[in-house]
ROKE-300731 format. One record per residue (C-alpha): x, y, z; residue in one letter. Coordinates in pm, 1 decimal. Layout:
<robas>
(roba (X,Y,Z),"A")
...
</robas>
This chain:
<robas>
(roba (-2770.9,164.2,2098.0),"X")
(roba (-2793.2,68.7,1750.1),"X")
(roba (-2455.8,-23.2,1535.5),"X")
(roba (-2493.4,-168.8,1135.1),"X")
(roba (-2444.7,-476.0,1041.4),"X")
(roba (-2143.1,-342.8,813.3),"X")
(roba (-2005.2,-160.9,1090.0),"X")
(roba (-2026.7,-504.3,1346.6),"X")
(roba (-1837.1,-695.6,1088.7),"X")
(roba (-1523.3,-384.6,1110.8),"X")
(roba (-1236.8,-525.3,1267.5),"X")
(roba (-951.3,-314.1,1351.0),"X")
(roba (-652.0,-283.7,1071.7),"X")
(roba (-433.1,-572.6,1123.6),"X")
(roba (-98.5,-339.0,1091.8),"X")
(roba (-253.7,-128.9,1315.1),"X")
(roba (-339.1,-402.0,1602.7),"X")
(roba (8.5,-575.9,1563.8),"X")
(roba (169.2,-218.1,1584.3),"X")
(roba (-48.1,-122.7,1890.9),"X")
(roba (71.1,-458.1,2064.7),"X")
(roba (405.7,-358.5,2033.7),"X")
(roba (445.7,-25.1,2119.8),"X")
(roba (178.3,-99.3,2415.8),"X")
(roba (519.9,-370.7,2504.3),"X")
(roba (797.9,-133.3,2432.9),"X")
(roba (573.0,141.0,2691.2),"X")
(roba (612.9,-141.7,2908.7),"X")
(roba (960.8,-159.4,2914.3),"X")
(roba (1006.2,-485.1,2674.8),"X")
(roba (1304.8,-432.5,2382.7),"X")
(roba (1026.3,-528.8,2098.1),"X")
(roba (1158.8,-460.7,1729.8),"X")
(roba (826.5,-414.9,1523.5),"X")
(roba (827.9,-520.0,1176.0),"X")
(roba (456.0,-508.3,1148.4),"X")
(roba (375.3,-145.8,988.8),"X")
(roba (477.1,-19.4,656.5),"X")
(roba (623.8,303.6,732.1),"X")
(roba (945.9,414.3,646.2),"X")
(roba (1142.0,505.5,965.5),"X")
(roba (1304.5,822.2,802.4),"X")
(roba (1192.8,1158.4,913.2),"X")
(roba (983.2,1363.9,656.6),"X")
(roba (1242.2,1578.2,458.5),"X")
(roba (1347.7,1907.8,618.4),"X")
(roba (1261.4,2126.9,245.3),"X")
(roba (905.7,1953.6,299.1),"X")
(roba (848.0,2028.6,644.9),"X")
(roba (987.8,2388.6,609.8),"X")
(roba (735.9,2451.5,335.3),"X")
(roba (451.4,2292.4,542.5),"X")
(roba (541.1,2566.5,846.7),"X")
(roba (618.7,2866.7,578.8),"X")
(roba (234.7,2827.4,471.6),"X")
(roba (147.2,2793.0,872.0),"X")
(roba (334.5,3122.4,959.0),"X")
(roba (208.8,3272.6,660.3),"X")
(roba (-189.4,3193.2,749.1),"X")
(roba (-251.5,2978.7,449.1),"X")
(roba (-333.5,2673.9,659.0),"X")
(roba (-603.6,2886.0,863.5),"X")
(roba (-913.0,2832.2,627.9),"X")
(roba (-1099.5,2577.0,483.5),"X")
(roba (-961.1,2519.4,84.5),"X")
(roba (-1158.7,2339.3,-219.6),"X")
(roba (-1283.1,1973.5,-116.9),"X")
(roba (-1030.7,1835.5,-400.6),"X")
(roba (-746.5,2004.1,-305.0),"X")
(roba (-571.3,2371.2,-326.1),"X")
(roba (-516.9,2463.9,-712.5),"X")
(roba (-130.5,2474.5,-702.0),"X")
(roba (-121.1,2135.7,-584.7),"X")
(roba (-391.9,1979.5,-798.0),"X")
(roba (-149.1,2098.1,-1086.9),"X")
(roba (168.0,1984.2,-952.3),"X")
(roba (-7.6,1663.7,-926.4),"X")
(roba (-89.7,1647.7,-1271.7),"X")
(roba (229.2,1784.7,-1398.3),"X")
(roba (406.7,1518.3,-1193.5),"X")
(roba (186.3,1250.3,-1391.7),"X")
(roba (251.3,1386.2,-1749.7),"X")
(roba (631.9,1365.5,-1658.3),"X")
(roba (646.4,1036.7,-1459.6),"X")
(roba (403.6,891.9,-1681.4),"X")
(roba (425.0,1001.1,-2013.6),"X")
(roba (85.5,1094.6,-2038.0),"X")
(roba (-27.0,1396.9,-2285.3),"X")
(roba (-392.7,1481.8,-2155.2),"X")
(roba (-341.1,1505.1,-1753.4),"X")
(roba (-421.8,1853.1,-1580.8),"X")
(roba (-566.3,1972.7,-1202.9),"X")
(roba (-932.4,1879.9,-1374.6),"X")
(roba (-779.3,1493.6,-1341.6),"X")
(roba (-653.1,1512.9,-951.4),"X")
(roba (-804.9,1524.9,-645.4),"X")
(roba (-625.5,1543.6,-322.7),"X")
(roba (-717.1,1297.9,-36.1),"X")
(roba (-634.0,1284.3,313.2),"X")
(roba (-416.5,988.9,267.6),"X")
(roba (-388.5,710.5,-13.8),"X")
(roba (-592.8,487.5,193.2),"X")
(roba (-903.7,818.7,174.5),"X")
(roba (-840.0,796.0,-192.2),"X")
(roba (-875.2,452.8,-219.1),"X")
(roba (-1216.6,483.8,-7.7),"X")
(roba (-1339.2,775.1,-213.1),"X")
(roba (-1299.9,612.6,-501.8),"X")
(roba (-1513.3,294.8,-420.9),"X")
(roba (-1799.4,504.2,-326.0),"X")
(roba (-1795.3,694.7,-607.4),"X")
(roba (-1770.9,367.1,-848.4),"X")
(roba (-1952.3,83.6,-675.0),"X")
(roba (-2301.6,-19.6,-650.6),"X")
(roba (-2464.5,-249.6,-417.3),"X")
(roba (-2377.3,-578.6,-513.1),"X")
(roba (-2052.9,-455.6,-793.1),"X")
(roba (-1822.2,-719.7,-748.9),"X")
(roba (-1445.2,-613.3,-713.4),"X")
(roba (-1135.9,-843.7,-817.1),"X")
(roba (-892.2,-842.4,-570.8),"X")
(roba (-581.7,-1067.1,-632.4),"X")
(roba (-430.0,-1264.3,-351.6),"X")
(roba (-221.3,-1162.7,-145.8),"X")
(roba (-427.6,-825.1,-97.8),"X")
(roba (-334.0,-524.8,130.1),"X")
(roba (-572.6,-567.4,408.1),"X")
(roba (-774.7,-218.9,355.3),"X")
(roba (-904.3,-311.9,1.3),"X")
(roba (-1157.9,-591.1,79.6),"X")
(roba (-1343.1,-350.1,395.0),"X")
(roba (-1350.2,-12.9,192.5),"X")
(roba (-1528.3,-291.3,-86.7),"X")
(roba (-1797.2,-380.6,176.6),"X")
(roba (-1784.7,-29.2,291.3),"X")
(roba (-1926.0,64.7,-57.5),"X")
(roba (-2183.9,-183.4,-119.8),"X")
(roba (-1930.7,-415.6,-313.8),"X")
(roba (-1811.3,-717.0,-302.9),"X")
(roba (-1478.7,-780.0,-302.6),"X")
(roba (-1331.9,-1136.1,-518.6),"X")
(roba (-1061.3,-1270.8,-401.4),"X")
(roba (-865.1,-1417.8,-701.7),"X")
(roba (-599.1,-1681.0,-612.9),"X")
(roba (-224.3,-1674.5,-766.2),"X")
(roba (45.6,-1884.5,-810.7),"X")
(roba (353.4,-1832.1,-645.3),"X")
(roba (476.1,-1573.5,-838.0),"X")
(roba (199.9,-1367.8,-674.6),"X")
(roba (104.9,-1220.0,-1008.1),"X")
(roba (-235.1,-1269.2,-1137.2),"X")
(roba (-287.1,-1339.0,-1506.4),"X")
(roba (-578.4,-1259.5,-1724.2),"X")
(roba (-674.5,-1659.7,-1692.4),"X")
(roba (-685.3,-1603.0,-1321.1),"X")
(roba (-929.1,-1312.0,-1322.1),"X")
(roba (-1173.8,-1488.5,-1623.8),"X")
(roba (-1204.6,-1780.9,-1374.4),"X")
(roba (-1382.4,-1521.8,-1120.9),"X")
(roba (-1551.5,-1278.6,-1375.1),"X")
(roba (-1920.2,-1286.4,-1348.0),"X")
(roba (-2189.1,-1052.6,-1503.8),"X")
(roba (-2140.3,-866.3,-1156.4),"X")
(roba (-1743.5,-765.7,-1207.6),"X")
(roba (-1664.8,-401.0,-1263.0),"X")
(roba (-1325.0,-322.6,-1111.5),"X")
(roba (-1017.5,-537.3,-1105.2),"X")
(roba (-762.9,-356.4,-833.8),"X")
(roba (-380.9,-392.5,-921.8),"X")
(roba (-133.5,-324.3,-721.9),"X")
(roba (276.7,-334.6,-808.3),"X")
(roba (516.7,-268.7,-674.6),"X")
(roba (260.7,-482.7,-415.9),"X")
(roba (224.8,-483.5,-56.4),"X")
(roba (251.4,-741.4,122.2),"X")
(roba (490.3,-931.8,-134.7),"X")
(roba (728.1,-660.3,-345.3),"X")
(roba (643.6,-807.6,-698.8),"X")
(roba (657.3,-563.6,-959.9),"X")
(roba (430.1,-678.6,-1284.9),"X")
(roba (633.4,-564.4,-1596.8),"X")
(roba (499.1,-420.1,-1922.9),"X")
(roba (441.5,-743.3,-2113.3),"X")
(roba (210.4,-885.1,-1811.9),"X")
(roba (29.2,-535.8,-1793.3),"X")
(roba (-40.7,-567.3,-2154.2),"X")
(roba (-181.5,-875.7,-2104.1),"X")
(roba (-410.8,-752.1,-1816.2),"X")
(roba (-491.6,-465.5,-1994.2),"X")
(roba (-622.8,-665.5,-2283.2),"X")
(roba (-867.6,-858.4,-2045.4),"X")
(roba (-994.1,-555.6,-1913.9),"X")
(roba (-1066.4,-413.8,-2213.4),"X")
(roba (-1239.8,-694.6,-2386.3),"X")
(roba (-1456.3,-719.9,-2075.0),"X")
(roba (-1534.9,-357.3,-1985.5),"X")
(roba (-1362.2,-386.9,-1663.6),"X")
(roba (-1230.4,-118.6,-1447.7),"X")
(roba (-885.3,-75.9,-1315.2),"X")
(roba (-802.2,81.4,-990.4),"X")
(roba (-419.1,54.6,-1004.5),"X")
(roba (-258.2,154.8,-632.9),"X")
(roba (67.2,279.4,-759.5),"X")
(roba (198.2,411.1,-365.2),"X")
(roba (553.9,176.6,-411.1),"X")
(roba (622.6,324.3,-744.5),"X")
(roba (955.3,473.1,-654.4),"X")
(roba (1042.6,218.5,-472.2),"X")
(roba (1221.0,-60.9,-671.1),"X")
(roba (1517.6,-254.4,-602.9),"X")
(roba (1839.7,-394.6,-791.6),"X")
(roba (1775.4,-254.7,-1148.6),"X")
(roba (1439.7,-339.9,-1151.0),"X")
(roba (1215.6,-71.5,-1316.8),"X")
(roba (831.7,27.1,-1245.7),"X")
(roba (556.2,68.5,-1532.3),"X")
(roba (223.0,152.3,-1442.7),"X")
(roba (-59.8,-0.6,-1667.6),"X")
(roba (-221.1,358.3,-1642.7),"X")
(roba (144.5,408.4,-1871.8),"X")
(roba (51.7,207.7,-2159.4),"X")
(roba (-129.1,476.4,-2389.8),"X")
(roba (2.7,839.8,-2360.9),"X")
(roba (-359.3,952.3,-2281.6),"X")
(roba (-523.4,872.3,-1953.2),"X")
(roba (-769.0,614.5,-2031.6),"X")
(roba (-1115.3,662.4,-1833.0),"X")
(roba (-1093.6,340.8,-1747.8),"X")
(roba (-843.8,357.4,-1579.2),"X")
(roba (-781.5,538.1,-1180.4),"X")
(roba (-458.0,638.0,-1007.6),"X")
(roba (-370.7,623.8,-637.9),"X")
(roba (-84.0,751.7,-506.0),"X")
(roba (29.1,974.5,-262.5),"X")
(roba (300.8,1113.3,-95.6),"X")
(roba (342.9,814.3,239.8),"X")
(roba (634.0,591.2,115.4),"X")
(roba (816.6,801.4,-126.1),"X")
(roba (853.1,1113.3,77.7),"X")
(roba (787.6,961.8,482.7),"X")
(roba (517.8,1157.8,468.0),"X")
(roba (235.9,890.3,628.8),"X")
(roba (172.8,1136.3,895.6),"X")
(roba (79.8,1393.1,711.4),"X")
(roba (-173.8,1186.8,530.3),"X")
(roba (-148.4,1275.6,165.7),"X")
(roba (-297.0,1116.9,-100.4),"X")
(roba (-482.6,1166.6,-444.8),"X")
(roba (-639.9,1008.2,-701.2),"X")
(roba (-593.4,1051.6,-1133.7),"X")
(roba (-915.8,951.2,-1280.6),"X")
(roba (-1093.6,1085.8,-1580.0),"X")
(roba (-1264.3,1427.6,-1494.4),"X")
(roba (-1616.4,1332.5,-1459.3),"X")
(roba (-1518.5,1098.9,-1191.5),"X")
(roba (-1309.9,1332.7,-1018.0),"X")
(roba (-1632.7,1591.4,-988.1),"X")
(roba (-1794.2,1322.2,-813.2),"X")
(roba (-1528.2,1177.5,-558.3),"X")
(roba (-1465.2,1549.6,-501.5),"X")
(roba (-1860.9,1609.4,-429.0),"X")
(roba (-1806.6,1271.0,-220.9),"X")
(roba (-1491.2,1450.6,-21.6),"X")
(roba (-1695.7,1776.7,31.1),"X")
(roba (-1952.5,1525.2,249.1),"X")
(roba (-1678.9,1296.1,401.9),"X")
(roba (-1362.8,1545.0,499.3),"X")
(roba (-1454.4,1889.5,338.3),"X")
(roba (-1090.4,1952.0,244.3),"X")
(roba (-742.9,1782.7,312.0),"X")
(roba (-552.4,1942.8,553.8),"X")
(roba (-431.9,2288.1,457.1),"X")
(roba (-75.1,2267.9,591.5),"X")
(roba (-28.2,1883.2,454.7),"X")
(roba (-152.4,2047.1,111.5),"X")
(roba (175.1,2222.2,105.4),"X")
(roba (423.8,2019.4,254.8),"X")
(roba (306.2,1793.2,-52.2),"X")
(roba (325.2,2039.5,-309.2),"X")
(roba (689.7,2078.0,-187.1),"X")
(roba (745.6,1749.0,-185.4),"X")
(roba (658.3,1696.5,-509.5),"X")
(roba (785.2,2012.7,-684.8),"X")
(roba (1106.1,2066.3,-460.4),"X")
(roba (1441.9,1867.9,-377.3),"X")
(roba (1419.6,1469.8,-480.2),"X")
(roba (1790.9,1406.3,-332.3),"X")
(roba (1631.7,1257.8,4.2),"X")
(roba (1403.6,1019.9,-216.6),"X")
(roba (1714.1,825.9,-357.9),"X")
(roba (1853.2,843.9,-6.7),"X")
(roba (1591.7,642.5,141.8),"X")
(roba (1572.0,441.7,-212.1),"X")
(roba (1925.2,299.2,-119.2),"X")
(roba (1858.3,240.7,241.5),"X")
(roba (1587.8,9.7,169.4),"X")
(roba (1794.7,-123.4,-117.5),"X")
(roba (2060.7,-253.0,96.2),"X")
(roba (1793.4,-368.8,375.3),"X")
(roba (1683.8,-550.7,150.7),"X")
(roba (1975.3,-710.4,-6.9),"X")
(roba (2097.4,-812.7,368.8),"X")
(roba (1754.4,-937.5,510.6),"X")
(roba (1635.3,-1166.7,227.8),"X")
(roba (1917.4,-1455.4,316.3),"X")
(roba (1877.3,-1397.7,663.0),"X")
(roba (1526.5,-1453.5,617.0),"X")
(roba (1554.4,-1796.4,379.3),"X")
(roba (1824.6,-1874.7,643.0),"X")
(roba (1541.9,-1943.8,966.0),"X")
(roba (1435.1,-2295.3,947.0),"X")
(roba (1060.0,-2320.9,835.7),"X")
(roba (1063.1,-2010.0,598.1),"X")
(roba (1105.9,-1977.3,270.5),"X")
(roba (1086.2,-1684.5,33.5),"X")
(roba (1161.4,-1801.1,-335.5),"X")
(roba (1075.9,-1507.3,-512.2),"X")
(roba (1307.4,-1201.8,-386.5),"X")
(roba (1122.0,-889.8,-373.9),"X")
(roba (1188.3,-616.2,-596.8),"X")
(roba (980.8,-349.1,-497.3),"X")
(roba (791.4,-198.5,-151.0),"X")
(roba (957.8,-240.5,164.8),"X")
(roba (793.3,-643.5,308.2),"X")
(roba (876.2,-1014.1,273.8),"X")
(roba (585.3,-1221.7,212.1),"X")
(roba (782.6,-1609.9,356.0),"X")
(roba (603.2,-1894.1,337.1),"X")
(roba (627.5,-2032.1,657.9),"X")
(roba (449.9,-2393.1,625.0),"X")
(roba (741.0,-2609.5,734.2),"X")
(roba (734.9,-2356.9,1011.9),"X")
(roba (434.7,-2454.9,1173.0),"X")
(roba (518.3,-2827.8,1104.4),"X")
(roba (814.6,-2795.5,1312.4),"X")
(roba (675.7,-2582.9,1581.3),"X")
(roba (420.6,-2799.4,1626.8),"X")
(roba (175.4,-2437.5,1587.0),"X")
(roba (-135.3,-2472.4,1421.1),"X")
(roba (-225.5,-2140.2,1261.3),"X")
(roba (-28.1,-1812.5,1140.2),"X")
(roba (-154.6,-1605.9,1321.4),"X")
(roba (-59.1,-1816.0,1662.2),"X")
(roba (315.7,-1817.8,1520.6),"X")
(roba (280.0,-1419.2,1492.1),"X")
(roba (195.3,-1402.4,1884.4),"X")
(roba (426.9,-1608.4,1979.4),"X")
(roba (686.5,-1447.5,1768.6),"X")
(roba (599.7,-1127.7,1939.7),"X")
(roba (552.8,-1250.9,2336.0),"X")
(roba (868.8,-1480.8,2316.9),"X")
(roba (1117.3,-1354.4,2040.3),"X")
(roba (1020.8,-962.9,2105.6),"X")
(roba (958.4,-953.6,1714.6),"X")
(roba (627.9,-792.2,1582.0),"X")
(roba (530.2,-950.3,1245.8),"X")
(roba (139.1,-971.0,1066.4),"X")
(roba (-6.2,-1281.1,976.2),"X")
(roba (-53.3,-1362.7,639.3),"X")
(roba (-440.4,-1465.3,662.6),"X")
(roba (-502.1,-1047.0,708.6),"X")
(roba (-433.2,-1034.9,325.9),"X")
(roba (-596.4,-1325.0,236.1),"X")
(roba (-328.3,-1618.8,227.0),"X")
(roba (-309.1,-1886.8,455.9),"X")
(roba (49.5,-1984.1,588.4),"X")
(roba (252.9,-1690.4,517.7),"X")
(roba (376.4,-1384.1,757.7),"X")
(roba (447.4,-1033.8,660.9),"X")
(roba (729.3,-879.5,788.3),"X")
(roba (834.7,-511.6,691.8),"X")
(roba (1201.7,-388.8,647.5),"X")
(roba (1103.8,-63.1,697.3),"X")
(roba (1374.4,6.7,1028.1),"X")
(roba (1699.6,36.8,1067.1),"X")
(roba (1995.6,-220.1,979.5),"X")
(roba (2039.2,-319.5,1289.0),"X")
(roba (1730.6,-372.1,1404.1),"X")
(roba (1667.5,-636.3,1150.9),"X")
(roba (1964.5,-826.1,1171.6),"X")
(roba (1893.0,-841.4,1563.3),"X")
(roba (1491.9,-956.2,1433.5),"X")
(roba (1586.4,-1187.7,1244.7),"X")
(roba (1868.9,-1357.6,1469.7),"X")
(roba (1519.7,-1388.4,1764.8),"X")
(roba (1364.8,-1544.4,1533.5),"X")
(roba (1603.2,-1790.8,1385.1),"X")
(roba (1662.7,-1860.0,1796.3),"X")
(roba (1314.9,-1930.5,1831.6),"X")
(roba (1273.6,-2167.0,1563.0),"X")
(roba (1592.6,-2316.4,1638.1),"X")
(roba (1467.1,-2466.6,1931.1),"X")
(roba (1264.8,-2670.8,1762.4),"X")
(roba (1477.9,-2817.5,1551.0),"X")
(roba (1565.3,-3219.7,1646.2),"X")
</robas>
């Protein structure tokens, strides 16, 4: 049997793994509170699931639709982007519909990259961007921060090379919550104009923001959509949809004919009956979007000094956007006398009961993830077994 060389060097999602461990625990009969996956526990909204059964019941989910997505929704994409975004020259001609942000994401480097394009891809990165990179022929740049975990323009011209075509930006970001504001967009935006470069901005967090802070795309600077420039989103966080997998992708139209040829080869067509439980969600009710909004809010208003109150982590920086911590948890490993992050994870998980991802699976050494995507409760309760396990070591 014969397997690539790309497809040997796959390794499993680290989300996923961590999230497999646990559940494969809780099956067992183990109380394990997973803080590993970013998925909002909320149920998809009733209005959205009652539209997705309506087009069920009334056979439109029977048949195979266009590769890019059902008309109606293509629109309501793009009408959703003129309005959010303040952009003038956005219609269905712009969107294509993808099963899932992360398929957008994918389709996307295949239809941009060549063998050998290299990709920036500031640090901390979600773990899916460098392998759809490789995936694609690319090669994905990792660009190191400070610990603001914002990348500047200097950062990026210290890894530009003749090979650079896309720089991928991400904000609110996962794993760390930082939300880039308009000035520092400018800025980036300069850079990657003077130097022909790309954007792929993954925009997924964008309604959710913390506190008073506010979110600006850099795809929101002009009022036109600049072909430079290419939109993910989809419907995962903001609606707890990420079972439905629902996602798109605003691009300049020539592109889209291509990642929708690409989608005709990879998937044929999104699924029908996620096609419109999307369109609901994005022309119908918004009241359950706030809902959640404020639930994550206040998670995260009660977790972040809990968090800076375990010995060995720190988080300076509070998050203001996404649904993760990003600690630092050096002094951790000092006092635990554990040498790597992703041994502290483990044990975290096998002793405490508390499923978090190491850091290293987005591209930073000595720093966890942990997602306060669950219930109050929960995470109080998390982070109490994990203050007790690092209390131990403690002289």
């Amino acid at each position: 049997m014969k397997i690539s060389q790309r497809a040997q060097q796959l390794q499993p999602s680290a989300t996923m793994k961590v999230s497999a461990q646990a559940k494969q625990m809780i099956a067992d009969g183990i109380d394990v509170i997973n803080l590993g996956i970013g998925e909002p526990d909320f149920e998809t909204p009733k209005n959205i699931e009652t539209a997705a059964i309506n087009a069920i019941q009334a056979g439109k989910a029977s048949f195979y639709t266009p590769a890019a997505g059902i008309p109606r929704l293509r629109t309501a994409v793009a009408t959703r982007t003129t309005k959010d975004y303040g952009l003038k020259d956005v219609t269905a001609q712009n969107v294509a519909i993808t099963t899932g942000a992360k398929m957008a994401l994918y389709s996307t480097c295949q239809a941009i990259l060549d063998a050998g394009d290299e990709v920036l891809l500031p640090e901390p990165y979600w773990v899916s961007y460098s392998e759809q990179i490789k995936l694609a022929g690319g090669v994905p740049i990792a660009v190191p921060v400070d610990d603001s975990f914002k990348v500047t323009p200097a950062d990026l011209e210290a890894k530009l090379t003749d090979k650079t075509v896309v720089f991928v930006l991400n904000s609110p970001a996962n794993p760390t919550g930082v939300i880039y504001d308009q000035t520092e967009l400018a800025a980036l935006n300069d850079w990657t104009k003077q130097h022909d470069v790309m954007v792929v901005t993954d925009d997924i967090y964008g309604q959710l923001v913390y506190n008073g802070a506010s979110f600006t795309s850099i795809a929101q600077l002009t009022d036109h959509l600049d072909p430079r420039i290419i939109i993910i989103s989809g419907g995962s966080k903001t609606y707890s949809m990420t079972g439905w997998r629902m996602g798109y992708v605003v691009a300049d139209n020539r592109l889209i004919s291509k990642i929708s040829a690409f989608l005709s080869h990879a998937t044929g067509n999104p699924t029908a009956a996620s096609q419109y439980a999307l369109l609901e969600a994005l022309t119908g009710d918004q009241s359950q979007v706030e809902v959640m909004r404020k639930a994550f809010e206040e998670r995260l208003n009660t977790i972040y000094p809990l968090l800076n109150d375990i010995p060995g982590f720190e988080l300076k920086v509070k998050p203001q956007g996404a649904f993760y911590l990003f600690p630092d948890v050096s002094e951790a490993l000092k006092l635990t006398g554990i040498a790597t992050t992703g041994e502290l994870a483990s044990r975290l998980l096998t002793e405490a009961h508390v499923a978090i991802v190491d850091g290293n699976a987005f591209g930073v050494r000595n720093h966890v993830r942990i997602s306060y995507a669950t219930d109050l409760d929960s995470l109080k309760k998390a982070m109490a077994r994990i203050k007790a396990f690092m209390v131990q070591f403690k002289d």
